[in-house]
KOLFILO-884263 format. One record per residue (C-alpha): residue number from 1; x, y, z; residue in one letter. Coordinates in pm, whole numbers. Layout:
BEGIN
{atom NUM {X Y Z} "a"}
...
end
This chain:
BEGIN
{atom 1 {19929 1873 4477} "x"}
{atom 2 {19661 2145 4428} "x"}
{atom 3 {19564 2366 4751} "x"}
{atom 4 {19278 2506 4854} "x"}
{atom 5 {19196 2820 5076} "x"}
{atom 6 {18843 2660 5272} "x"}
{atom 7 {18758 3010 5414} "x"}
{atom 8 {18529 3106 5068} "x"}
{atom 9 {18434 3401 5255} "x"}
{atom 10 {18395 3555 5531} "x"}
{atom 11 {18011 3690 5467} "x"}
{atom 12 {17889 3324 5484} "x"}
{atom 13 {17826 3116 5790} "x"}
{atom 14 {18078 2805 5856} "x"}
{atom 15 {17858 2496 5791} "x"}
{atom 16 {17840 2111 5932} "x"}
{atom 17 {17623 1954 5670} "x"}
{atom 18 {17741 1620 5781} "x"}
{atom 19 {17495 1365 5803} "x"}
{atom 20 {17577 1197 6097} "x"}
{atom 21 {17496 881 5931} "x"}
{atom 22 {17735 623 5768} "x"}
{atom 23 {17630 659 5445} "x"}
{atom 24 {17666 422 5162} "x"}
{atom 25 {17632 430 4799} "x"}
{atom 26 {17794 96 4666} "x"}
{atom 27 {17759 50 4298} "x"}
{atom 28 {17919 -272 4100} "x"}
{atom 29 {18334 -232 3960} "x"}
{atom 30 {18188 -309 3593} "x"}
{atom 31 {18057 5 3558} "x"}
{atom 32 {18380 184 3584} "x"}
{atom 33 {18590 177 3258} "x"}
{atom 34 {18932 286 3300} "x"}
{atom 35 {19235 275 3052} "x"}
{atom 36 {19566 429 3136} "x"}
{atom 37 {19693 478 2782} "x"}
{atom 38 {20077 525 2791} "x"}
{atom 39 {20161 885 2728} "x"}
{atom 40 {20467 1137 2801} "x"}
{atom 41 {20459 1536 2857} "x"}
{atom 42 {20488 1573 2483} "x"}
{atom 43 {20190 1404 2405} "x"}
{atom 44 {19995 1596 2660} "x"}
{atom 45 {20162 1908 2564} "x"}
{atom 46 {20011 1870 2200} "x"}
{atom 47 {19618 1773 2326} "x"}
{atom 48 {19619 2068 2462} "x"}
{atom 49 {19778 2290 2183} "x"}
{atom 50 {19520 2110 1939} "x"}
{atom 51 {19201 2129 2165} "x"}
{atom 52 {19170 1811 2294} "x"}
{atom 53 {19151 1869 2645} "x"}
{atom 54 {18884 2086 2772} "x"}
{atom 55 {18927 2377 2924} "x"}
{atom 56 {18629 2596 2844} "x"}
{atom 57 {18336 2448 2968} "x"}
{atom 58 {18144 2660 3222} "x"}
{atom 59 {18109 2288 3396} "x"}
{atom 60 {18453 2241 3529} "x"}
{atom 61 {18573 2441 3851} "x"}
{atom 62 {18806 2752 3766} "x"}
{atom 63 {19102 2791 3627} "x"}
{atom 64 {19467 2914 3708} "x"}
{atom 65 {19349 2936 4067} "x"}
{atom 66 {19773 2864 4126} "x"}
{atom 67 {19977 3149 4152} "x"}
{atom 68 {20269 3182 3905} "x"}
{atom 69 {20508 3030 4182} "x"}
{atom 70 {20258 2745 4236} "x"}
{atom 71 {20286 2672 3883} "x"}
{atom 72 {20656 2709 3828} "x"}
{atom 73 {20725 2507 4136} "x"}
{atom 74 {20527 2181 3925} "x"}
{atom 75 {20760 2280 3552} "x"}
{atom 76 {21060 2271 3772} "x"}
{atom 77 {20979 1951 3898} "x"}
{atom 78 {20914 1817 3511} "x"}
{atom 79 {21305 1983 3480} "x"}
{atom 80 {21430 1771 3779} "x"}
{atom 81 {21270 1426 3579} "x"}
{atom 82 {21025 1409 3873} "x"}
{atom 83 {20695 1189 3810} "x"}
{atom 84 {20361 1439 3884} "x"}
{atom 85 {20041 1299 4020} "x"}
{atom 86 {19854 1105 3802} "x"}
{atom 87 {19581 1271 3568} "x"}
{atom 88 {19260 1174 3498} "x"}
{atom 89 {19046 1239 3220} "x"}
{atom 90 {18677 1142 3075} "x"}
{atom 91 {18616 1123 2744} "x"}
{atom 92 {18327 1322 2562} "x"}
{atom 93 {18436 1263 2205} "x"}
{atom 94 {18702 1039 2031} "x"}
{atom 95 {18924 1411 2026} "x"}
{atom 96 {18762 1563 2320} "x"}
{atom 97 {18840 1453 2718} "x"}
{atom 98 {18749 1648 3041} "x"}
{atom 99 {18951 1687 3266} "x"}
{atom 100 {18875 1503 3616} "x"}
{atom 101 {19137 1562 3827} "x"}
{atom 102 {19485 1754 3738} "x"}
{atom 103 {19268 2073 3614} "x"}
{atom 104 {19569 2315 3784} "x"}
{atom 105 {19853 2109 3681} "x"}
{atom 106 {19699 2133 3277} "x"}
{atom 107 {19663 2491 3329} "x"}
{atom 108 {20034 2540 3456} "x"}
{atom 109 {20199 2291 3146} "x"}
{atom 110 {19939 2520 2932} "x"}
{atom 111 {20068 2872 3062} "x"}
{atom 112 {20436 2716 2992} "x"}
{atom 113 {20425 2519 2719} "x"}
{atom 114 {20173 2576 2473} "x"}
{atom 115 {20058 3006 2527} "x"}
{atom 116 {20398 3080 2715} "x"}
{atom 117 {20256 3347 2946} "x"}
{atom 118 {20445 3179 3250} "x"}
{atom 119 {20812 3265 3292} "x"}
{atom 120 {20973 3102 3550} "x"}
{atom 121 {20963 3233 3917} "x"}
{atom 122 {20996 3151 4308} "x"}
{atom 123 {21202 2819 4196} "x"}
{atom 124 {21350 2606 4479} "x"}
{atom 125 {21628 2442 4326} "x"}
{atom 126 {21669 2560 3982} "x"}
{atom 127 {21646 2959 4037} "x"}
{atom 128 {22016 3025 3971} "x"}
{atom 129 {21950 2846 3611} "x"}
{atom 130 {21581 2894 3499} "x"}
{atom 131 {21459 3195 3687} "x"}
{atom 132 {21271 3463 3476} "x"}
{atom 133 {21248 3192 3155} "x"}
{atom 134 {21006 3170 2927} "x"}
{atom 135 {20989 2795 2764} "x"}
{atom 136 {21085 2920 2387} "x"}
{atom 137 {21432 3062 2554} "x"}
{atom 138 {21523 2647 2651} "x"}
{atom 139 {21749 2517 2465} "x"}
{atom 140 {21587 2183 2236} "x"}
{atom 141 {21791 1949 2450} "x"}
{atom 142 {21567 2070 2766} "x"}
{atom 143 {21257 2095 2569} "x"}
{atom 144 {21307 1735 2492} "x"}
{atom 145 {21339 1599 2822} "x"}
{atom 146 {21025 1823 2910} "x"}
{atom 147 {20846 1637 2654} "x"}
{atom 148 {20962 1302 2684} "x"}
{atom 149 {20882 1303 3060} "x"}
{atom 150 {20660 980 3130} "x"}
{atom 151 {20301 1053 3256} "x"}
{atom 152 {20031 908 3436} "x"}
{atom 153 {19648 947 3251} "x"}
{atom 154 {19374 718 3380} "x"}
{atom 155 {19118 751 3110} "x"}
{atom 156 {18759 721 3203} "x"}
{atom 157 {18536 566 2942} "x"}
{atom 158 {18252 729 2805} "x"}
{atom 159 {17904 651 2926} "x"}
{atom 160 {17993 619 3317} "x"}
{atom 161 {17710 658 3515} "x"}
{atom 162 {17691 1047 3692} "x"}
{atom 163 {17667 907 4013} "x"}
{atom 164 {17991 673 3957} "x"}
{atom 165 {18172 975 3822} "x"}
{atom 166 {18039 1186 4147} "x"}
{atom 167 {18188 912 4406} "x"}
{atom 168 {18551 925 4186} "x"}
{atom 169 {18559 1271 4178} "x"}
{atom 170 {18494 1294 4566} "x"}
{atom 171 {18738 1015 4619} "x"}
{atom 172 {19011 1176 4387} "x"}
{atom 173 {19057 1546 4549} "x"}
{atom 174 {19078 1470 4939} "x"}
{atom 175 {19403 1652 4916} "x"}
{atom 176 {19500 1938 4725} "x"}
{atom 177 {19283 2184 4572} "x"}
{atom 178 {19038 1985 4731} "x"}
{atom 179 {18714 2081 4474} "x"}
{atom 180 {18353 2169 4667} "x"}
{atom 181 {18045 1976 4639} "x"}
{atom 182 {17900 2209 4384} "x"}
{atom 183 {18209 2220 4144} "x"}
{atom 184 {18205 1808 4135} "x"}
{atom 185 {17861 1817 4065} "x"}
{atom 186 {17904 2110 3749} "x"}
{atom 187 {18169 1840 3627} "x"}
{atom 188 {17952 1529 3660} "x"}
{atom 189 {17562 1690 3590} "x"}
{atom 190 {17669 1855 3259} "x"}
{atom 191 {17355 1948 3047} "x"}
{atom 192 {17004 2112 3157} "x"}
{atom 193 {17025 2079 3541} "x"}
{atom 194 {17320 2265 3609} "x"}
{atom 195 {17253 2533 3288} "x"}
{atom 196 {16919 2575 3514} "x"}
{atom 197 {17087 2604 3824} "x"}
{atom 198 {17357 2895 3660} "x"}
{atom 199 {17126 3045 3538} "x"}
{atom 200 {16897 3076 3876} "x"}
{atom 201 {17196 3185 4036} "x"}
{atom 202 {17239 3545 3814} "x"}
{atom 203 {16864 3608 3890} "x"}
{atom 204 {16879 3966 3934} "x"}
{atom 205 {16669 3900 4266} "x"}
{atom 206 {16871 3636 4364} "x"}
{atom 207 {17184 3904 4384} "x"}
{atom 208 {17014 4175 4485} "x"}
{atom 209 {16865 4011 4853} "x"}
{atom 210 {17188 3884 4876} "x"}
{atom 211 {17365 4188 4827} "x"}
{atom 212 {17622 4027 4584} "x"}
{atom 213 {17760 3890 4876} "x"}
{atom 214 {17804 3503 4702} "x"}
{atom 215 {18162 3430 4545} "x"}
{atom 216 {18126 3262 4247} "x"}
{atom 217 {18507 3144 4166} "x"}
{atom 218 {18404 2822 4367} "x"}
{atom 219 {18063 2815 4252} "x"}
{atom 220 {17893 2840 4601} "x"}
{atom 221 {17676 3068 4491} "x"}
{atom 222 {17530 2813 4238} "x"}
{atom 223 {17581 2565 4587} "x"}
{atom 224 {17299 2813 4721} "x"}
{atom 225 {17095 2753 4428} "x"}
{atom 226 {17090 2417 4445} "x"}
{atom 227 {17015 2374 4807} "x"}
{atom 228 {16693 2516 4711} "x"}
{atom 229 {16611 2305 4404} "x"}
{atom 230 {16692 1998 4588} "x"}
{atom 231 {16432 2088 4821} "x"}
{atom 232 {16178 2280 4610} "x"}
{atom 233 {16180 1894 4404} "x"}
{atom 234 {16151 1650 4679} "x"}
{atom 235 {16002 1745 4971} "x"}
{atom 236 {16151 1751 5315} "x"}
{atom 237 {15969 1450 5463} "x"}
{atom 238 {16110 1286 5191} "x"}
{atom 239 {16486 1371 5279} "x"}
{atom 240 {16706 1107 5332} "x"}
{atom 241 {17086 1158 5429} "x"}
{atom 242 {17344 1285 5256} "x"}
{atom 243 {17237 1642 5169} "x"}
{atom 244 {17552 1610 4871} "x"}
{atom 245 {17369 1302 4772} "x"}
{atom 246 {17057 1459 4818} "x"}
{atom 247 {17080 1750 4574} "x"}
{atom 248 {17226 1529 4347} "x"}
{atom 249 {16915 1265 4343} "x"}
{atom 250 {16753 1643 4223} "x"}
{atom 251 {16991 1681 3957} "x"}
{atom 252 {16894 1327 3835} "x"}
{atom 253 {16571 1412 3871} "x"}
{atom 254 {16561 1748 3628} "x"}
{atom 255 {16768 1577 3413} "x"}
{atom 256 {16516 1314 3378} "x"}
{atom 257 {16246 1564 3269} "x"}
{atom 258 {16038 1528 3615} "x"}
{atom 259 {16061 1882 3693} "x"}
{atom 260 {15876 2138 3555} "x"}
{atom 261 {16152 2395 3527} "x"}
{atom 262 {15997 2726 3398} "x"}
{atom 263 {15744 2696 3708} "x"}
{atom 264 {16043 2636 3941} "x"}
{atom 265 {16259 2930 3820} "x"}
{atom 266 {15931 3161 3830} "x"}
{atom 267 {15854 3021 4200} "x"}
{atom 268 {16245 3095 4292} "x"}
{atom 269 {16218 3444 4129} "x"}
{atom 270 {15869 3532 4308} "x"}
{atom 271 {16003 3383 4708} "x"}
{atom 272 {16331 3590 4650} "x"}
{atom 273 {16125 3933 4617} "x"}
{atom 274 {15916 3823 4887} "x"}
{atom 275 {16211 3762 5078} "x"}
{atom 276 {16338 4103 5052} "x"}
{atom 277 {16020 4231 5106} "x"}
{atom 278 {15988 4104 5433} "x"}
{atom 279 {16323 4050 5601} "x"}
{atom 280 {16495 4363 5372} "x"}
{atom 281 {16889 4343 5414} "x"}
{atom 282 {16867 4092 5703} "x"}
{atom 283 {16734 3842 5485} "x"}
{atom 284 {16910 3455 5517} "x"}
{atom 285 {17111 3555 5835} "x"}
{atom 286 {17103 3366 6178} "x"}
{atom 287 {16979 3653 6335} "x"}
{atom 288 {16865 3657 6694} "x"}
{atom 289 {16693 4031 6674} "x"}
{atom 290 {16641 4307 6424} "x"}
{atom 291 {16901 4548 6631} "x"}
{atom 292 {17180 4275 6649} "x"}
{atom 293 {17503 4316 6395} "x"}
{atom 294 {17436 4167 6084} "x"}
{atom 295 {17526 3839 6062} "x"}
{atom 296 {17674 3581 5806} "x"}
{atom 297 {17435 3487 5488} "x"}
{atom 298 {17352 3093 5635} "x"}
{atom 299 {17279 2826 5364} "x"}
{atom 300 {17028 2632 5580} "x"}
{atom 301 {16845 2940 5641} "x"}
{atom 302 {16881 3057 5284} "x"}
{atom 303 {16695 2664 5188} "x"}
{atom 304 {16436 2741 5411} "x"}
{atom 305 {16324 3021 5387} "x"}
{atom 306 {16309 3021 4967} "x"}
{atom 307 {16160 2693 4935} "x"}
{atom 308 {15856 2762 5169} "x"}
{atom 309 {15788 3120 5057} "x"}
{atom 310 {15812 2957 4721} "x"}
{atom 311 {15480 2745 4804} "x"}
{atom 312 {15290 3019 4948} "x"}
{atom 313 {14984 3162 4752} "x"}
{atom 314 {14972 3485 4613} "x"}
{atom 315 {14711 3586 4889} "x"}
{atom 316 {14983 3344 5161} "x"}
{atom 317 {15228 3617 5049} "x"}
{atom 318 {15033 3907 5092} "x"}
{atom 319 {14911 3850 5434} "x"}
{atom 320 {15242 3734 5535} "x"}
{atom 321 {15352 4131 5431} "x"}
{atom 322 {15096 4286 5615} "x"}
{atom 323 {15217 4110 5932} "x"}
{atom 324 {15586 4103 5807} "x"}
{atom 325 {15714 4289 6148} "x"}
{atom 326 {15519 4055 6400} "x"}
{atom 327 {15682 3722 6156} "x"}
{atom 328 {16029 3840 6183} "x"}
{atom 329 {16033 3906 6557} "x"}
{atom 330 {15864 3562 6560} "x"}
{atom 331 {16130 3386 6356} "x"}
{atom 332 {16398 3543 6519} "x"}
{atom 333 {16263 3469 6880} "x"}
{atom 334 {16230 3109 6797} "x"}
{atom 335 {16633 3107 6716} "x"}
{atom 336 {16722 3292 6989} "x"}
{atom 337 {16463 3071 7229} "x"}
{atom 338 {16510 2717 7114} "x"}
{atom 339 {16824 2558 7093} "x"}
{atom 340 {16741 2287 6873} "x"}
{atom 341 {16602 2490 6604} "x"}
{atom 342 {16922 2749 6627} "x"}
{atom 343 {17152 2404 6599} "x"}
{atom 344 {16970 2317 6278} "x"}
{atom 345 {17082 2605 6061} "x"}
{atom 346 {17458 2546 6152} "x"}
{atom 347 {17549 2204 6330} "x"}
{atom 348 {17491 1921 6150} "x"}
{atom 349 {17244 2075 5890} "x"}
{atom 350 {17262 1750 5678} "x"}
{atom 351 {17113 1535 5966} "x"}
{atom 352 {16786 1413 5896} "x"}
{atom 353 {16687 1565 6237} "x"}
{atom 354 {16794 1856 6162} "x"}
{atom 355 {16609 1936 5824} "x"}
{atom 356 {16296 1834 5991} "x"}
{atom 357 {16367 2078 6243} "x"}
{atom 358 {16409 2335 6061} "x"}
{atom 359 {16160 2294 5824} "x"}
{atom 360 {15837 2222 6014} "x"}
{atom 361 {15905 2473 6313} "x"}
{atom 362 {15977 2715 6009} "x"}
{atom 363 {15682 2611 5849} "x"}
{atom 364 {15469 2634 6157} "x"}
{atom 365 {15545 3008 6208} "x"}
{atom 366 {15499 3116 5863} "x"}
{atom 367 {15144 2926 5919} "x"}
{atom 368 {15042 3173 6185} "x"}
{atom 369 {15087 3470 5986} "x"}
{atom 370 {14952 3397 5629} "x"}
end
């Protein structure tokens, strides 16, 4: 199984975005397609040798996130004759398939197999025999029963509907390298939304208010991004639990055409330098006053704060600078004064409650000022 490390780091706030809703998003068995072609190691082995399985698209979550013991630990279990977890793949093309879930486990057969940068290390039961081995020093008769190892691949048919492939990927990795929000939806969205939202999130402005403090091996800075598109498209009266299922409706929506995207980029661009105008290095932090330590860059605050600067006026933005001081002690007071509008930026901040929280009260002091 595939692990995952949940701390992403330690300069962003801990979040509850759950919704505190049941939420349900039934859609009919017909539209998932699924074969489960029978294959072996070998056969899997080749695909990837030949190309067929993707591994370069900037869609799919990284790679080789296993360390070299991870990844010897799964060949020696292919040596010992043991079944692995079943793979599943979508396919683009009649000799192209993405990979769905099994992304480390093809990486691992890939550094051994097929490029041979893996030799053998940190084995549990085969150390005395394989240790240090490269896979062109087996002999055939082990190369063999490498390839002729049976396999599970669940193929998913081409055409599935995105939000059919969102639910299975969700469903799929609650163990593991369990994959974020934001990496299903680079897998599932593939095309203009998600090039939009990459492409947002290496705005120079974007990482300089931030102060490069966004990983991007998990792709939560894009996970930033997209909080604010989701919000900058449908408006927060509008919101309706889930905020996963949420940003995703927003994904559909761009993808549609509904979105004017140039304006939306430019409007991102133009609140992030007004964000750094006013609030400097402080900006998208919980902060409770301007001589407090600096705290953790907060997503909810982040959503705020970008999509309502990013409907102010030219003149709005210019009279909220002159009074930039006097709207920052405000903003700051309020979190530090009103428990339910602190609680919306980091309990919960997928609650319907809670977004209208922190949007109108938000919204209300920004009103005073501009």
């Amino acid at each position: 199984m595939e692990s995952q490390n949940n701390n992403l780091s330690k300069d962003i706030d801990d979040e509850d975005k759950s919704s505190g809703e049941n939420i349900q998003n039934p859609f009919s068995p017909s539209d998932i397609n699924i074969s489960t072609p029978p294959m072996n190691m070998g056969d899997l082995i080749d695909m990837i040798e030949n190309g067929w399985i993707n591994f370069g698209t900037n869609y799919q979550r990284e790679e080789n996130l296993w360390t070299s013991e991870q990844q010897s630990r799964l060949i020696e279990s292919v040596l010992l004759g043991l079944r692995l977890p079943a793979f599943y793949f979508e396919v683009v093309e009649k000799r192209q398939w993405n990979i769905i879930d099994g992304l480390q486990r093809c990486c691992a057969i890939r550094n051994f197999c097929v490029d041979q940068t893996l030799s053998l290390c940190g084995l549990e039961f085969l150390e005395d025999k394989f240790d240090g081995k490269l896979y062109n020093q087996f002999s055939f008769e082990i190369k063999r029963d490498i390839r002729m190892l049976p396999i599970t691949v669940n193929l998913l048919d081409k055409g599935t509907p995105d939000d059919v492939k969102y639910i299975l990927f969700r469903r799929l990795n609650t163990g593991g390298i369990e994959l974020t929000a934001q990496e299903i939806r680079n897998a599932v969205y593939i095309g203009v939304a998600i090039d939009i939202v990459a492409e947002m999130a290496k705005d120079t402005a974007f990482l300089d208010v931030t102060d490069h403090k966004i990983p991007t091996k998990r792709k939560l800075d894009m996970d930033f991004v997209s909080r604010f598109v989701a919000f900058y498209v449908t408006d927060y009266n509008n919101y309706k639990p889930d905020l996963d299922n949420f940003i995703n409706n927003a994904m559909q929506i761009i993808k549609a055409g509904k979105v004017n995207t140039t304006q939306m980029q430019n409007d991102f661009h133009r609140s992030l330098l007004l964000c750094k105008e006013i609030f400097g290095n402080m900006a998208f932090r919980k902060q409770t006053a301007p001589n407090e330590i600096k705290r953790p860059l907060n997503k909810a605050v982040f959503e705020v704060i970008t999509v309502l600067f990013s409907k102010l006026s030219n003149n709005e933005a210019v009279n909220l600078i002159k009074q930039k001081d006097a709207f920052k002690v405000d903003f700051w007071n309020t979190i530090k004064e009103n428990p339910t509008y602190s609680n919306s930026f980091s309990g919960g901040t997928g609650r319907k409650d809670s977004v209208k929280t922190r949007f109108s009260i938000t919204q209300k002091i920004i009103n005073k000022y501009i």
